[in-house]
DSSP file (Angstrom, degrees, kcal/mol; ACC not computed):
  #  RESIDUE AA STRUCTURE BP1 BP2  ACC     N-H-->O    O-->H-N    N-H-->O    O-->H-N    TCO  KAPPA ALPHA  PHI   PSI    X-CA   Y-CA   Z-CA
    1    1 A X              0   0    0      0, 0.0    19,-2.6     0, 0.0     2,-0.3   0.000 360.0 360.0 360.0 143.8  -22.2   16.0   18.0
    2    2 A X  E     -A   19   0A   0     17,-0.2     2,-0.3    15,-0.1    17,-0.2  -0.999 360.0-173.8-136.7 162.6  -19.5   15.5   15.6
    3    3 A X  E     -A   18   0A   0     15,-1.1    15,-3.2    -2,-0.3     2,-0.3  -0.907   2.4-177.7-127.1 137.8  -16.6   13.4   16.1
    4    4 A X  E     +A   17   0A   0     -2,-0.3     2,-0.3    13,-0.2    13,-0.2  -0.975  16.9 171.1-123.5 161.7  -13.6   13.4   13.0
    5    5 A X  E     -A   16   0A   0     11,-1.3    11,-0.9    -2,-0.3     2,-0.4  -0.902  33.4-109.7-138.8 164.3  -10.8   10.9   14.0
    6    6 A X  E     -A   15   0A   0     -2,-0.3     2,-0.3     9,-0.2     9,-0.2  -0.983  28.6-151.2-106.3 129.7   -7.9    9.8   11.7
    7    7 A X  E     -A   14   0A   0      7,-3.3     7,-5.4    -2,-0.4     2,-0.4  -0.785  10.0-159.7-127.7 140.6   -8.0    6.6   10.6
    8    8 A X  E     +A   13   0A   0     -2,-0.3     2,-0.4     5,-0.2     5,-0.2  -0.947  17.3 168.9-105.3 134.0   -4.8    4.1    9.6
    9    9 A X  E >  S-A   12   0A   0      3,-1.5     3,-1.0    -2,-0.4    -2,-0.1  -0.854  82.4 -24.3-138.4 120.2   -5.7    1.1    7.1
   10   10 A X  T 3  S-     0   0    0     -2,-0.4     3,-0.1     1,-0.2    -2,-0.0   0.606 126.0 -54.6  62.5  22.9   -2.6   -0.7    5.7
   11   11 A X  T 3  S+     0   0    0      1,-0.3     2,-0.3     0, 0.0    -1,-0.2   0.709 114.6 116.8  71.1  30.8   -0.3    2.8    6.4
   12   12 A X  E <   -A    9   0A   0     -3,-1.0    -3,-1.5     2,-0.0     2,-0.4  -0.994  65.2-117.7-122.5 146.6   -2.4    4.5    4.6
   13   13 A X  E     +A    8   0A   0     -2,-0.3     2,-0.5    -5,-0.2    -5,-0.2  -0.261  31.7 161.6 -86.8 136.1   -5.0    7.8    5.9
   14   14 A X  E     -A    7   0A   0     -7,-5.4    -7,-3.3    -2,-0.4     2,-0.4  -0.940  30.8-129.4-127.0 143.8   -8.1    7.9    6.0
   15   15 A X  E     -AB   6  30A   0     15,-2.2    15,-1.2    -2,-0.5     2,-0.5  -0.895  12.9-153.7-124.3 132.3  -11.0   10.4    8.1
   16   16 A X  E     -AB   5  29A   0    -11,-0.9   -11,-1.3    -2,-0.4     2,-0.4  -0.696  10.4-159.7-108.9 102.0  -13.8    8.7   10.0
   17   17 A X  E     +AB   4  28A   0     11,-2.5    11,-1.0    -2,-0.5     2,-0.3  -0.841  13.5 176.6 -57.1 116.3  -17.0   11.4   10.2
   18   18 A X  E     +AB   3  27A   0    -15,-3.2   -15,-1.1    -2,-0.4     2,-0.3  -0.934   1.9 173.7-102.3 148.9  -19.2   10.4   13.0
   19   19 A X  E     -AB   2  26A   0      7,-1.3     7,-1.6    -2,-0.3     2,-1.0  -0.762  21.1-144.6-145.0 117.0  -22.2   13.1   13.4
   20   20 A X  E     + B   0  25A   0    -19,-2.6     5,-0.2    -2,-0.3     2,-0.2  -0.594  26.5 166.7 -60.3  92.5  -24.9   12.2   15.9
   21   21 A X  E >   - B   0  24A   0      3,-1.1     3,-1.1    -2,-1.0    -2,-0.1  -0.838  40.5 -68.9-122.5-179.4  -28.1   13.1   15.2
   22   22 A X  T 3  S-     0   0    0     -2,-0.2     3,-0.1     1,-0.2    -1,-0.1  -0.128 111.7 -11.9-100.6-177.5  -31.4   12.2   16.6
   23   23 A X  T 3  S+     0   0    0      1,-0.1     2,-0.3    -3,-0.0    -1,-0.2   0.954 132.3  48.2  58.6  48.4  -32.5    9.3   16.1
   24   24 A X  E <   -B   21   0A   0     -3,-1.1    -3,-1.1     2,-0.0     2,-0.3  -0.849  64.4-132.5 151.3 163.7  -29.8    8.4   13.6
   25   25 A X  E     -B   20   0A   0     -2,-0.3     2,-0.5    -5,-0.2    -5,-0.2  -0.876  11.1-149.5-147.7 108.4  -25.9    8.6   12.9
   26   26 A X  E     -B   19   0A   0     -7,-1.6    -7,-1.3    -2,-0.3     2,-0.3  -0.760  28.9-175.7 -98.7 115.4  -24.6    9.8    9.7
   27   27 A X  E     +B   18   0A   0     -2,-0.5    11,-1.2    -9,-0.2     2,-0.2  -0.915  11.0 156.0-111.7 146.1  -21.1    7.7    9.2
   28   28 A X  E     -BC  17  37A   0    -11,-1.0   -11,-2.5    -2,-0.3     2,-0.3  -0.853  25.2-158.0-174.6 146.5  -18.4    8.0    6.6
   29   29 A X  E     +BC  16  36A   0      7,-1.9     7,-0.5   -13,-0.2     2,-0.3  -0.976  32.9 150.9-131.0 141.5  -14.7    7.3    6.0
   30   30 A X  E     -BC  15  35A   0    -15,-1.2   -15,-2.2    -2,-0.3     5,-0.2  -0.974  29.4-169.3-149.6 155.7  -12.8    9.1    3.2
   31   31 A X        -     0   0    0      3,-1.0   -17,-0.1    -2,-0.3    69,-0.0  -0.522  66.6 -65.9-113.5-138.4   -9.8   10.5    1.7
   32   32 A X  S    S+     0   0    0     -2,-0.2     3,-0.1     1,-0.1    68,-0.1   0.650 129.6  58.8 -90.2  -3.2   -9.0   12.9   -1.4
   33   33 A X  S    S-     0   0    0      1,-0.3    23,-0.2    66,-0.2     2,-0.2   0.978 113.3 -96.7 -36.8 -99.2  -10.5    9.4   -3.6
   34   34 A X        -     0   0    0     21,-0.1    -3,-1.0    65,-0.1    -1,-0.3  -0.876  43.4 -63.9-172.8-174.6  -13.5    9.2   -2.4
   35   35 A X  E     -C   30   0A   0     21,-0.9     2,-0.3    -2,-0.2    -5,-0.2  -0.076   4.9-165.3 -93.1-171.3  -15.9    7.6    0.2
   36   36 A X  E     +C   29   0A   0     -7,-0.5    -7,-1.9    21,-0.1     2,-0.3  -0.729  34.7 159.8-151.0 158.2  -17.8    4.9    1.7
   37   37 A X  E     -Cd  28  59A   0     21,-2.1    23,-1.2    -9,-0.3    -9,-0.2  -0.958  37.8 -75.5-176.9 144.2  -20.7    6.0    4.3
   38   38 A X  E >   - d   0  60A   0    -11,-1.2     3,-2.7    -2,-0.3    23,-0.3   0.187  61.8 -65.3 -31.9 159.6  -23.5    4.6    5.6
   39   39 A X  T 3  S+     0   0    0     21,-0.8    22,-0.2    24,-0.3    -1,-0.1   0.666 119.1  70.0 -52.1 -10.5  -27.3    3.7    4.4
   40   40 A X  T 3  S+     0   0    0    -13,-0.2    -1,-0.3     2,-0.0     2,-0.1   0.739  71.9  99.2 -83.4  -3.3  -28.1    7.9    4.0
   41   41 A X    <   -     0   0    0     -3,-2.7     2,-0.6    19,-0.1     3,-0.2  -0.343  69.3-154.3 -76.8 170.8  -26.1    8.1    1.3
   42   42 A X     >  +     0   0    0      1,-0.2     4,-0.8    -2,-0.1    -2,-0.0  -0.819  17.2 174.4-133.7  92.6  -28.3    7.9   -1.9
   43   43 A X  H >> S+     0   0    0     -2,-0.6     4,-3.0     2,-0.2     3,-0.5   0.819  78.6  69.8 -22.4 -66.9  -26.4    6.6   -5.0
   44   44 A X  H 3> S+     0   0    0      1,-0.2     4,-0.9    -3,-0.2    -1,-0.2   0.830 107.3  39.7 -60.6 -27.4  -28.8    6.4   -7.0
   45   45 A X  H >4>S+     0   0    0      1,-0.2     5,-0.9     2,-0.2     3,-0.8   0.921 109.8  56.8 -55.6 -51.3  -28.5   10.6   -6.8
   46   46 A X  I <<>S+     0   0    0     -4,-0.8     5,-1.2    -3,-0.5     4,-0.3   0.863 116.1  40.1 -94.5 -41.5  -24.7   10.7   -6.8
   47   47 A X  I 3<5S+     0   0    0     -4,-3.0    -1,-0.2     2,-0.2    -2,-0.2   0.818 127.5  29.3 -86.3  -3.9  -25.1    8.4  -10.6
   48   48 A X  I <<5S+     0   0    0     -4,-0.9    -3,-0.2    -3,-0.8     3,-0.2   0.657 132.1  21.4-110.8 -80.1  -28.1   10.3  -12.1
   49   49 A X  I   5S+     0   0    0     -4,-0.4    -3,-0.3     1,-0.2    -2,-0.2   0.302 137.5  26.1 -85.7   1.0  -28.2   13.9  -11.0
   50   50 A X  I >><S+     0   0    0     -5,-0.9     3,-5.4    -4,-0.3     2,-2.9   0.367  83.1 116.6 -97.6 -29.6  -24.4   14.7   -9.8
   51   51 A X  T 34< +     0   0    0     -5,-1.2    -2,-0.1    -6,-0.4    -5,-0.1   0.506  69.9  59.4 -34.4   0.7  -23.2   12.0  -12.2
   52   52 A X  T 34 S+     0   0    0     -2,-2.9    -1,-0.3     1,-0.1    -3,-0.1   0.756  96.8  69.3 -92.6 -40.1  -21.1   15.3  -14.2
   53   53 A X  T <4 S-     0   0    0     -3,-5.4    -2,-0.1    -7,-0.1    -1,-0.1   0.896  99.1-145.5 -65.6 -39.3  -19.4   15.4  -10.1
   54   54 A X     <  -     0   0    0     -4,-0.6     2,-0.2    -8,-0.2    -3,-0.1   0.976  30.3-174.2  66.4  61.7  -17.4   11.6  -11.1
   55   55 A X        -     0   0    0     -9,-0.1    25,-0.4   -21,-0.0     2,-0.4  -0.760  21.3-155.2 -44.2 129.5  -18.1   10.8   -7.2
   56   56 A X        +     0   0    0    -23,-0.2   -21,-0.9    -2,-0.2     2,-0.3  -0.990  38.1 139.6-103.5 136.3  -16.5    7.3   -6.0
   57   57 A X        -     0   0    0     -2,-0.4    21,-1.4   -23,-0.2     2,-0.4  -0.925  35.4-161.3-172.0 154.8  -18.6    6.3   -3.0
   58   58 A X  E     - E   0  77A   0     -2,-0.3   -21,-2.1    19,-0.2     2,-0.4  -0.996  16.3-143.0-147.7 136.3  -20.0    2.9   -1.9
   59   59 A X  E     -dE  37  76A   0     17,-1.6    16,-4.5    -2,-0.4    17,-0.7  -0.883   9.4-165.3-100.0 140.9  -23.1    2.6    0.8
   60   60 A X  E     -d   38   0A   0    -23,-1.2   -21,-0.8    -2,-0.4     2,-0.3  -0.900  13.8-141.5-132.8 142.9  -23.5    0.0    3.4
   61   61 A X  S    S+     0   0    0     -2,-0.3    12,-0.1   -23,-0.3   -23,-0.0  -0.592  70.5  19.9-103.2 107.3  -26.5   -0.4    4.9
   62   62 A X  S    S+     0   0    0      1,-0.6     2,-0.4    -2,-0.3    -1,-0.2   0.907  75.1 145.5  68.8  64.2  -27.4   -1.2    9.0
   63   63 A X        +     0   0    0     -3,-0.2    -1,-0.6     1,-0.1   -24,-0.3  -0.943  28.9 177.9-131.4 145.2  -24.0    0.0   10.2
   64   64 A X        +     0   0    0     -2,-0.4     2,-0.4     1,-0.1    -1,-0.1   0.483  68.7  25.6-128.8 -34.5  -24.4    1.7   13.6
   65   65 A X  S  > S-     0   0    0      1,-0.1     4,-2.8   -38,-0.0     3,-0.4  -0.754  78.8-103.4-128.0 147.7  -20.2    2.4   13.8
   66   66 A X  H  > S+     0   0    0     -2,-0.4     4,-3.2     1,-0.2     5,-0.2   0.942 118.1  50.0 -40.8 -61.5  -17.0    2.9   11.9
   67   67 A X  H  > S+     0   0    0      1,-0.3     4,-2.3     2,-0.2    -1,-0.2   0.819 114.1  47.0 -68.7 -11.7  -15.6   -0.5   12.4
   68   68 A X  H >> S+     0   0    0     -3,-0.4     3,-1.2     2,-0.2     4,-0.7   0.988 111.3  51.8 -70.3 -39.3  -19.0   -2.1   11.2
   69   69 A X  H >< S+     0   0    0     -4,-2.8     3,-0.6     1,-0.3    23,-0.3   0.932 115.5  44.8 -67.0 -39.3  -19.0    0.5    8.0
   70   70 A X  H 3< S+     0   0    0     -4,-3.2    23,-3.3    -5,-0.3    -1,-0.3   0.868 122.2  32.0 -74.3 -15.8  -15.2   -0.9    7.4
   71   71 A X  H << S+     0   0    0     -4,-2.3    -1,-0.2    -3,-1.2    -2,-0.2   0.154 103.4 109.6-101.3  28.3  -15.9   -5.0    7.8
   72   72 A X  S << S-     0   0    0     -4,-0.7    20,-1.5    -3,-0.6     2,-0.2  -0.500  76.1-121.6-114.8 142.9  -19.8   -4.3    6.3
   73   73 A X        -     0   0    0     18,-0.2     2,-0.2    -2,-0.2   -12,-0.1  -0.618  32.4-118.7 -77.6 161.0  -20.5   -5.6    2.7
   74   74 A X        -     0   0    0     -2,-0.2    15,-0.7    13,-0.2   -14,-0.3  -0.470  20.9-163.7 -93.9 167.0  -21.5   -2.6    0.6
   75   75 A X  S    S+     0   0    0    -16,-4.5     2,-0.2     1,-0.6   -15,-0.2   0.801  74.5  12.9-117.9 -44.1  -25.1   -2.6   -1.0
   76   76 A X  E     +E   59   0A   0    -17,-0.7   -17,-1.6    11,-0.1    -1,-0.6  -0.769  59.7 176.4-126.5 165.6  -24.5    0.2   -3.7
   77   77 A X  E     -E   58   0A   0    -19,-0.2   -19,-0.2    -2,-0.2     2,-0.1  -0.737  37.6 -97.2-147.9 178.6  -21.4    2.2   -5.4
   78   78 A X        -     0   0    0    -21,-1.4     4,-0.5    -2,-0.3     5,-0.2  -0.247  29.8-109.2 -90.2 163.8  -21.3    4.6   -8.0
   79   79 A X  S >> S+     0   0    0      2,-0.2     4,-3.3     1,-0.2     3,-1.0   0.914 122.8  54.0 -55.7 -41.0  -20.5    4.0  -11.7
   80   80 A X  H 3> S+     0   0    0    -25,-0.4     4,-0.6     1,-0.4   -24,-0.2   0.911 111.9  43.1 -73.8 -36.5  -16.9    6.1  -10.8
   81   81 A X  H 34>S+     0   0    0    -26,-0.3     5,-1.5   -24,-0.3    -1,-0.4   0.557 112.3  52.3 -96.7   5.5  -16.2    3.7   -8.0
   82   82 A X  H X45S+     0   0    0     -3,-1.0     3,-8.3    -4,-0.5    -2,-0.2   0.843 104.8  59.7 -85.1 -63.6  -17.3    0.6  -10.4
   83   83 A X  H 3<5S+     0   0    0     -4,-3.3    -2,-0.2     1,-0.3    -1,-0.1   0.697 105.7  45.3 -29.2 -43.0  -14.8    2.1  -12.7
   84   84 A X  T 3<5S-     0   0    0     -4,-0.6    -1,-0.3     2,-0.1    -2,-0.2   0.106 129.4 -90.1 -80.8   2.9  -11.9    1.6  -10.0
   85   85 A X  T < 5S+     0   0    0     -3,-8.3     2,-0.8     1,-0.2    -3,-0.2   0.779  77.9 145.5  86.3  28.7  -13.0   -1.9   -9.2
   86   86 A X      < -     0   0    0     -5,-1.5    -1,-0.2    -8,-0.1    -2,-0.1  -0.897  24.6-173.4-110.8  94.3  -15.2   -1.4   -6.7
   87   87 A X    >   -     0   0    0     -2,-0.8     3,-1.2     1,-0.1     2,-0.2  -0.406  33.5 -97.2-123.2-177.6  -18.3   -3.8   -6.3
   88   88 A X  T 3  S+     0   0    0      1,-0.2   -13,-0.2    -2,-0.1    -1,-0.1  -0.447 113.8  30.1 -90.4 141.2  -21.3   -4.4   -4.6
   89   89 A X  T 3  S+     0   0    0    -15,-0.7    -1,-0.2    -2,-0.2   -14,-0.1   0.416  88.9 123.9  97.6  -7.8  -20.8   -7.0   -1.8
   90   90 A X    <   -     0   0    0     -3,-1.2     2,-0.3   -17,-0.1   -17,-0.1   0.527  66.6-112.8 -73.3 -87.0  -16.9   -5.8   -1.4
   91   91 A X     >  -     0   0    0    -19,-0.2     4,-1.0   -22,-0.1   -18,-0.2  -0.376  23.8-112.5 -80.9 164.9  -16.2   -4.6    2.6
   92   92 A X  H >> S+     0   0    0    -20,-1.5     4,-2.5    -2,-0.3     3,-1.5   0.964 117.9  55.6 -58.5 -61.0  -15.6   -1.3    3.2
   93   93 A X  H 34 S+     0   0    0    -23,-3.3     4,-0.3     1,-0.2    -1,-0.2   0.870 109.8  51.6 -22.4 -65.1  -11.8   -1.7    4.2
   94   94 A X  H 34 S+     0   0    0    -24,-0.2     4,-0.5     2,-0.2    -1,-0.2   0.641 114.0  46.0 -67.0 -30.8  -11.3   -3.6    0.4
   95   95 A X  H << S+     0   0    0     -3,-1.5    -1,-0.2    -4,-1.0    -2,-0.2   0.718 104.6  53.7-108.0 -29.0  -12.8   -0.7   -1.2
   96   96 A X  S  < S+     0   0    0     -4,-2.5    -2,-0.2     1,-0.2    -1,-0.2   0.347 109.1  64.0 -81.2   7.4  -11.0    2.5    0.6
   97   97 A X  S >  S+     0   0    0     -4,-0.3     3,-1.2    -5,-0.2    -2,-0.2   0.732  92.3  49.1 -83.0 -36.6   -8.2    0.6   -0.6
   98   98 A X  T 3  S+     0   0    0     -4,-0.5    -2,-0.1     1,-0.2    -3,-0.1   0.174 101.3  71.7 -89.0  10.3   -8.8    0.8   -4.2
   99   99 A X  T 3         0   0    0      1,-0.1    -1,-0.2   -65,-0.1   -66,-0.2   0.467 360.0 360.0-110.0   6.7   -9.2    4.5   -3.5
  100  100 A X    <         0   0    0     -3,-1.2    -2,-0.1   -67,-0.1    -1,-0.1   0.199 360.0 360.0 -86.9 360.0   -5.2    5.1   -2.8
């Protein structure tokens, strides 16, 4: 199943992916910035082989839900989201903000 939801954080929008699969749950909140997503995203991919893409995207890691993925410290970002101020240890919320 997938669920997309619209999502408000300080009056600005952002859209919340859920996709159920099994054994696992693929999460991510985004706008026309970039992302922040759960532990399947793979960074290190997005900064070697896509790095020509300029992705900004941040992982956090043993989030089961949206609201964990937005209060969650992040574990990785990309070089492009470094570039925007966006570090490792920031919450999710703090970091889809610096993508408006």
């Amino acid at each position: 199943m997938v669920t997309i939801e619209p999502i408000m954080i300080q009056g600005h929008f952002f859209t919340a992916v859920i996709v159920q699969l099994p054994k696992t749950t693929l999460l991510t909140v985004s706008n026309d910035t970039g992302y922040i997503m759960c532990g399947a995203l793979d960074v290190g991919l997005l900064n070697d082989r896509l790095a020509d893409r300029k992705i900004i995207a941040g992982r956090a890691v043993g989030v089961k839900t949206i609201d964990e993925l937005l209060t969650a410290p992040l574990e990785s970002v990309t070089y492009e989201a470094q570039l925007l101020g966006i570090t490792e240890g920031m919450s999710g919320v703090e970091a889809l903000l610096k993508m408006i």
